[in-house]
C-alpha positions as YAML, in Angstrom:
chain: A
units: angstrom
residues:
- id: 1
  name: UNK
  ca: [-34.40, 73.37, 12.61]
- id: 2
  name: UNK
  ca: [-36.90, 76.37, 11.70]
- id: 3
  name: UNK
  ca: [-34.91, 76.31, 8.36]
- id: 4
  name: UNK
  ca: [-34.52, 72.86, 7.88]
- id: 5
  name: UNK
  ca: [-38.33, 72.98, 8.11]
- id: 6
  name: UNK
  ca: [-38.70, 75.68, 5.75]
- id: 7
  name: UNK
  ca: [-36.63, 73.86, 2.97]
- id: 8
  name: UNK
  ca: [-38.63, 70.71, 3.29]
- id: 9
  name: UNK
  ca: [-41.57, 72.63, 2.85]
- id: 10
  name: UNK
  ca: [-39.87, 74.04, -0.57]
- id: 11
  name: UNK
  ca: [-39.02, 70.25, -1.01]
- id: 12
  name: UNK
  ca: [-42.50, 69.32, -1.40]
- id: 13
  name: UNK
  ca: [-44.07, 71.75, -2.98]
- id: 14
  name: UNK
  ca: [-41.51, 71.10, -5.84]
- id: 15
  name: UNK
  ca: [-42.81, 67.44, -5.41]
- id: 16
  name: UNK
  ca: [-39.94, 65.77, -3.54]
- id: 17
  name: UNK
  ca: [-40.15, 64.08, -0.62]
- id: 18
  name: UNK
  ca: [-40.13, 66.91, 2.46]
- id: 19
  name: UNK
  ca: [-36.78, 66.40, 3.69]
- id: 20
  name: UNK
  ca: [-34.90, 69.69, 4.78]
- id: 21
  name: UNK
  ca: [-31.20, 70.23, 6.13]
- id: 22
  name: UNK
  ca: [-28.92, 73.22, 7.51]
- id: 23
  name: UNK
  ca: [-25.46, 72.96, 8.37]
- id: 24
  name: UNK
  ca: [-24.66, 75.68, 11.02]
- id: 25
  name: UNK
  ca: [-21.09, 76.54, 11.80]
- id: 26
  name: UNK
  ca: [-20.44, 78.94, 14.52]
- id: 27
  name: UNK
  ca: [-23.65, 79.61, 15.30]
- id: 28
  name: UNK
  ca: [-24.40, 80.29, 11.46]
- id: 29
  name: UNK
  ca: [-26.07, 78.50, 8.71]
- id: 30
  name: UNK
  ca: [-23.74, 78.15, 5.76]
- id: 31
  name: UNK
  ca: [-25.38, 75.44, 4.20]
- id: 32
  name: UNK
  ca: [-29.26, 75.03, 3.69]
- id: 33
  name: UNK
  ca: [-30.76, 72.23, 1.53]
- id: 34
  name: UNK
  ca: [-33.67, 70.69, 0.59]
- id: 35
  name: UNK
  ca: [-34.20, 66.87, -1.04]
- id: 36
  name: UNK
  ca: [-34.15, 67.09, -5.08]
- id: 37
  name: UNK
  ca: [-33.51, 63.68, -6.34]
- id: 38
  name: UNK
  ca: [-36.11, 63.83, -9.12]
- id: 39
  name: UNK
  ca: [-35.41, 67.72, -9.40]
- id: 40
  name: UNK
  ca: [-31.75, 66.74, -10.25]
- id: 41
  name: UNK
  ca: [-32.18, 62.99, -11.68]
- id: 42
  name: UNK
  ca: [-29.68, 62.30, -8.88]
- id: 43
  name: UNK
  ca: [-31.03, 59.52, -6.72]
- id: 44
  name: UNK
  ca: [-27.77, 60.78, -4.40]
- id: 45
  name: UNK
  ca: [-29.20, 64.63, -4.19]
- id: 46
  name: UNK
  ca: [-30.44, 63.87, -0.68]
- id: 47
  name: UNK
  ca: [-30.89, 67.15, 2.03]
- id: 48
  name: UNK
  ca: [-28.25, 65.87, 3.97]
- id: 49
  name: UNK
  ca: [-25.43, 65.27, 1.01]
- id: 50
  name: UNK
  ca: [-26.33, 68.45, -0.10]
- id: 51
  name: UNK
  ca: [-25.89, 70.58, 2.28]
- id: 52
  name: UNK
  ca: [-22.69, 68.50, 3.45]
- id: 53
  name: UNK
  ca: [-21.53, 69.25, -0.34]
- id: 54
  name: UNK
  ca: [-22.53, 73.20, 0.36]
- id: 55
  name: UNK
  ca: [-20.72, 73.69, 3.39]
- id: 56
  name: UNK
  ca: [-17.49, 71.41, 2.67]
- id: 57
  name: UNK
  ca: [-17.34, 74.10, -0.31]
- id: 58
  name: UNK
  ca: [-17.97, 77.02, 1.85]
- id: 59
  name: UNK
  ca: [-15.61, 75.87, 4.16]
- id: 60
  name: UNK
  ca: [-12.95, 74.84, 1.97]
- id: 61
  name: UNK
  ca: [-12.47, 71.24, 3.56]
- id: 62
  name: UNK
  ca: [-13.94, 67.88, 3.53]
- id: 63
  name: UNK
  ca: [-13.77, 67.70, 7.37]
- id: 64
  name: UNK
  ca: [-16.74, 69.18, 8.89]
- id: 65
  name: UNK
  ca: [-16.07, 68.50, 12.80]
- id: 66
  name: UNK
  ca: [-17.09, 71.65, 14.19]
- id: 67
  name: UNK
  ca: [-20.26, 71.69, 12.17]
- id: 68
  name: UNK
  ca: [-23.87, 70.42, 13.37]
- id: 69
  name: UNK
  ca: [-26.53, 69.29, 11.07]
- id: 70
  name: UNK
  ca: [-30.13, 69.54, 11.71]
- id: 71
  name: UNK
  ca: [-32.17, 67.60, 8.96]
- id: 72
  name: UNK
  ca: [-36.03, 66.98, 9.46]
- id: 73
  name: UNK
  ca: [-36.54, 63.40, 9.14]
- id: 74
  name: UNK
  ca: [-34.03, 60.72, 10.23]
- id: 75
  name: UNK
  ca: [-30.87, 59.66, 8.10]
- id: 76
  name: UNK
  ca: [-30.82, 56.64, 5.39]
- id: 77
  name: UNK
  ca: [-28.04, 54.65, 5.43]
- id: 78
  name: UNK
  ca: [-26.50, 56.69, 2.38]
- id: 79
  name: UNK
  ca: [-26.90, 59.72, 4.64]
- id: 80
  name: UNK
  ca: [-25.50, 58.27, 7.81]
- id: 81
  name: UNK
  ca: [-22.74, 57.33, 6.25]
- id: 82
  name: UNK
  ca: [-21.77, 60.65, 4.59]
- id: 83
  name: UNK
  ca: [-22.22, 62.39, 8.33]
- id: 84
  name: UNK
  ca: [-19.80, 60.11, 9.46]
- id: 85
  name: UNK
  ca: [-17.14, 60.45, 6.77]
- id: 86
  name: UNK
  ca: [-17.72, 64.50, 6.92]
- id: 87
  name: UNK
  ca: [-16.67, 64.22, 10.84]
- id: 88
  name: UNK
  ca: [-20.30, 65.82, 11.49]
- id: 89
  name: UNK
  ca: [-20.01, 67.14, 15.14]
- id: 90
  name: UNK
  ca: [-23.46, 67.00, 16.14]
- id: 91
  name: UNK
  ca: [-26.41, 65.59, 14.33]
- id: 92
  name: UNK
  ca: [-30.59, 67.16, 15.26]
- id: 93
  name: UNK
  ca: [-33.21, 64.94, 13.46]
- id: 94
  name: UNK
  ca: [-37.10, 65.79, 13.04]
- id: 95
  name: UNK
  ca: [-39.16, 62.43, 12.39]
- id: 96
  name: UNK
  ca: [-38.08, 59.58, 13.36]
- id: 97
  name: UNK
  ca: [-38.17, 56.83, 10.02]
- id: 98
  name: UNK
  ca: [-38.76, 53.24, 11.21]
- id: 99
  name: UNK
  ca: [-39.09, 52.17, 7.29]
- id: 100
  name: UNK
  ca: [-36.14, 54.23, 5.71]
- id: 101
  name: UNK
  ca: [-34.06, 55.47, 8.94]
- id: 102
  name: UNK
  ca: [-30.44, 54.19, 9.90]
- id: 103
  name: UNK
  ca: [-29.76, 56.20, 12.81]
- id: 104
  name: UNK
  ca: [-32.16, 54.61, 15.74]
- id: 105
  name: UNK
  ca: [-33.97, 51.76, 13.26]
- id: 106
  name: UNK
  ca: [-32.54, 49.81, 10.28]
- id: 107
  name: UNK
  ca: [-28.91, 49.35, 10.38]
- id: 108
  name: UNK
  ca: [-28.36, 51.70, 13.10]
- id: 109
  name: UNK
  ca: [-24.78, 52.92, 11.63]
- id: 110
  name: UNK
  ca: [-23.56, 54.96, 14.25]
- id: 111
  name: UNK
  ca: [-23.40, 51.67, 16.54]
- id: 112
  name: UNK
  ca: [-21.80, 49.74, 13.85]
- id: 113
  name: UNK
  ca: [-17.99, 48.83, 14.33]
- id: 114
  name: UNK
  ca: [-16.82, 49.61, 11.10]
- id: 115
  name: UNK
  ca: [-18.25, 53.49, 11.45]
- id: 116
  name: UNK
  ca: [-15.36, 55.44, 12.56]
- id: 117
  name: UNK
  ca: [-17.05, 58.62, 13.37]
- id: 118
  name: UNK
  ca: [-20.18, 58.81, 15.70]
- id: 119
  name: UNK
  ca: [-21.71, 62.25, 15.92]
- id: 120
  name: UNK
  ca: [-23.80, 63.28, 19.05]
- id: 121
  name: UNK
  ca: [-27.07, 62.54, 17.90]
- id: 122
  name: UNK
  ca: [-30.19, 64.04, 18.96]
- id: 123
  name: UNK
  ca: [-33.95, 62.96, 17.60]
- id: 124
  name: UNK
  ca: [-37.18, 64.46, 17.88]
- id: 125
  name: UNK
  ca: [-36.28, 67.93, 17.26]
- id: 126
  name: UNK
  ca: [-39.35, 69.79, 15.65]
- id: 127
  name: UNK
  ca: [-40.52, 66.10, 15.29]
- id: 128
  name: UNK
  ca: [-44.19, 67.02, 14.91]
- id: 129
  name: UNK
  ca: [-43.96, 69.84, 12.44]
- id: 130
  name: UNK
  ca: [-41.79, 67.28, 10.50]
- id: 131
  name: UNK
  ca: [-44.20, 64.44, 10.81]
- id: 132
  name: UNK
  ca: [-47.13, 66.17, 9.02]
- id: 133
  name: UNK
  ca: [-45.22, 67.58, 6.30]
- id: 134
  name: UNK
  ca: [-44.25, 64.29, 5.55]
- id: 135
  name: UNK
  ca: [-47.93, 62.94, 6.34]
- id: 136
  name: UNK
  ca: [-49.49, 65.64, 4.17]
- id: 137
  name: UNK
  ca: [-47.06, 64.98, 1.44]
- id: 138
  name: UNK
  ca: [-47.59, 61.20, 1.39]
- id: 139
  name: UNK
  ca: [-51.18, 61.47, 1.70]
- id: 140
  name: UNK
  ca: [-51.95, 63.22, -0.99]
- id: 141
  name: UNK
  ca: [-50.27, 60.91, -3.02]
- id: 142
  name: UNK
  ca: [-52.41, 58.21, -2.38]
...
């Protein structure tokens, strides 16, 4: 997560939203990602689709089931959903997101019946480092 962290700090001071993600494979980080949507003009360009896009090409697969991800914030829906169809083993999340998430709040899609992959999922890791950098980043905005 101290990586995950580290790329959402590089998210905002490039003026995204401070959303950072590592996908770890025995024990190792092969994918590390930050959010870049307006970097990119790819509304898609997410931390967690990005670093599921690294490591399915540094693993040569699609299937990621032995993999973890640790992101900083909680999933969106469009996030959840690629976890799922990447066979994510384990997901670690930061900040909860009561507006935006769909992991515990919103649509809640690992408890849907139509997802047919549910990852472990653990919240609140590195929550509070999380929280400000999103705080900071949104407050300054205003």
């Amino acid at each position: 997560m101290v990586q995950a962290l580290a790329a959402a700090r590089t998210a905002a001071a490039e003026g995204e939203v401070p959303v950072g993600a590592a996908l770890v494979h025995d024990g190792e980080i092969i994918a590390l990602a930050a959010n870049a949507p307006r970097l990119l003009c790819d509304p898609t360009a997410h931390a967690e689709i990005r670093a599921i896009r690294a490591g399915a090409r540094a693993l040569g697969r699609d299937r990621l089931e032995d993999c973890d991800l640790y992101v900083t914030l909680e999933p969106c829906a469009m996030c959840a959903g690629a976890i799922a169809h990447a066979r994510v083993r384990r997901l670690y999340y930061g900040a909860s997101d009561p507006k935006g998430g769909a992991v515990e709040h919103g649509a809640r899609f690992f408890a849907q019946p139509t997802c047919h992959h549910r990852p472990e999922v653990y919240g609140g890791i590195g929550e509070a480092e999380a929280a400000v950098l999103l705080r900071q980043f949104f407050t300054a905005r205003r």
